[in-house]
N, C-alpha and C positions, 0 to 999 in steps of 0.2 A: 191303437193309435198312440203316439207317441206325446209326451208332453209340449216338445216342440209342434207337432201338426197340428195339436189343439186350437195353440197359441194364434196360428196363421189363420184359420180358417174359424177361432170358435171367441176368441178375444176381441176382437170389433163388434160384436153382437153384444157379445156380454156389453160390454165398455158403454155401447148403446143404450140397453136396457138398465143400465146402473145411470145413468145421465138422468131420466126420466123419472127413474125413482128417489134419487137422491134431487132433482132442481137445481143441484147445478156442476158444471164440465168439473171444477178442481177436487169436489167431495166425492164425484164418481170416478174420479181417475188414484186418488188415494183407497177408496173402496176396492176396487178393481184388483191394486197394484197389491194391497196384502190379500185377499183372496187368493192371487196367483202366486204369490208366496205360501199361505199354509197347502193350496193346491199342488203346489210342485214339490214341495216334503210329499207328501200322499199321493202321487199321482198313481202308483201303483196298483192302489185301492181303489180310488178314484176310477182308473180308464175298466176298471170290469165291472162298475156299477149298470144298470140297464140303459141307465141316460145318463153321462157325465155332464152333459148342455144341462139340464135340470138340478142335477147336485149341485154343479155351481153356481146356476141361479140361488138356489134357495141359501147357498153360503154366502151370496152377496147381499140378497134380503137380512139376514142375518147379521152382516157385517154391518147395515144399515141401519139396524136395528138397537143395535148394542154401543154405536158409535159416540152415544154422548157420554155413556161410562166411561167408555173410552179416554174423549176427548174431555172431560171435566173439568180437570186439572188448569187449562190453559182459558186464557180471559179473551171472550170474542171480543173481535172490531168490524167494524163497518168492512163492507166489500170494497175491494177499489176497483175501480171502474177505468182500466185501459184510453188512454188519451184517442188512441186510435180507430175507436169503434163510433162510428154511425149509426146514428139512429137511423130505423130502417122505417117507413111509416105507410108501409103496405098495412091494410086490415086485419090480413092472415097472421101476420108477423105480432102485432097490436093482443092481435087475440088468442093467441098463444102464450104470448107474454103473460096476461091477464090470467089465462087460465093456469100456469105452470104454477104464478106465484097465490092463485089461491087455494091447490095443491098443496102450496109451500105448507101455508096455516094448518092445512090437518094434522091429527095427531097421527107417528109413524105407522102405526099399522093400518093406521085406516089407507092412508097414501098408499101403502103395498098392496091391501087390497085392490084398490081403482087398478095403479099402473099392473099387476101382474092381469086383473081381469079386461081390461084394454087397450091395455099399450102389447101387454105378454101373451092377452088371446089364453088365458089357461082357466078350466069351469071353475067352480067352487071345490069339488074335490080337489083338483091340483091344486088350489092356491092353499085348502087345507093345510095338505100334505106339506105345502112349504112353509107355510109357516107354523106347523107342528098346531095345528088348533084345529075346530070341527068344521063341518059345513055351516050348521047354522050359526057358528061365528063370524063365519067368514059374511056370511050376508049381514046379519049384525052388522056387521064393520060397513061395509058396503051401503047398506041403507042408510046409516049414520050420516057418512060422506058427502054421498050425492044428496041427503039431505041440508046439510050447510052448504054446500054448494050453489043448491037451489036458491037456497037465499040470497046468498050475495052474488050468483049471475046473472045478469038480465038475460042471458038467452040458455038455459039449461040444454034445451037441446043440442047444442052444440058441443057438448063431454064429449060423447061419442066419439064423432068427427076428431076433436081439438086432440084426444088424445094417441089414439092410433095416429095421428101424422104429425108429432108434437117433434120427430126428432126421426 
């Protein structure tokens, strides 16, 4: 598979699953965009890997991961918030919101935890593997999570649900 056929059929997934993990569309779309940059230097290497979908998952967790090194340098501001946009004031909608931005709060690995084990559907071995640490870290991390979570949701049961359909 060519770099290009990647792009068309393996780039909107990614793109997807970096929205999710990152909370929101413009940090996943920068994430994304340098992944497919050091990707396309290496795609060579890259396309004989067993799972290239996997490599660059875990180079985008990575990208995720690293980003505030990264980004240090420059002084946050508030988000601006589009004139254009309607609040949408369905339940679903409400409760997605709620749950993304208390996503937001966790510390980043524990976030890649949650979204690679239900947003990404991958066991604790895989999530392992990508994020270079053991299984029982990965639950660590995981139990951690859904443990603050649990506190400040009123309805815990709903992780599940909220996040496999969050996007």
């Amino acid at each position: 598979m060519t770099f290009d056929e990647w792009t068309r059929s393996g780039l909107p997934q990614l793109l997807r699953f970096a929205t999710v993990l990152c909370g929101s569309a413009h940090l996943a779309e920068d994430v994304v965009q340098d992944v497919a940059i050091k990707a396309h230097r290496s795609w060579n290497r890259i396309s004989e890997v067993r799972s290239p979908d996997a490599y660059l998952r875990r180079m985008v967790v990575n990208e995720y991961l690293s980003w505030r090194r990264k980004w240090s340098r420059y002084v946050p501001r508030a988000d601006v918030v589009p004139a254009d946009v309607v609040a949408d004031h369905a339940e679903q909608t409400a409760d997605r919101a709620h749950l993304l931005g208390e996503l937001a709060r966790l510390p980043r690995r524990q976030r890649a935890v949650l979204v690679l084990r239900y947003y990404g559907g991958l066991s604790d071995n895989e999530i392992a593997e990508t994020l270079g640490c053991s299984p029982g870290t990965v639950r660590a991390h995981a139990s951690r999570a859904l443990a603050a979570l649990r506190i400040e949701l009123k309805n815990p049961a709903a992780l599940t649900t909220e996040v496999t359909h969050a996007y």
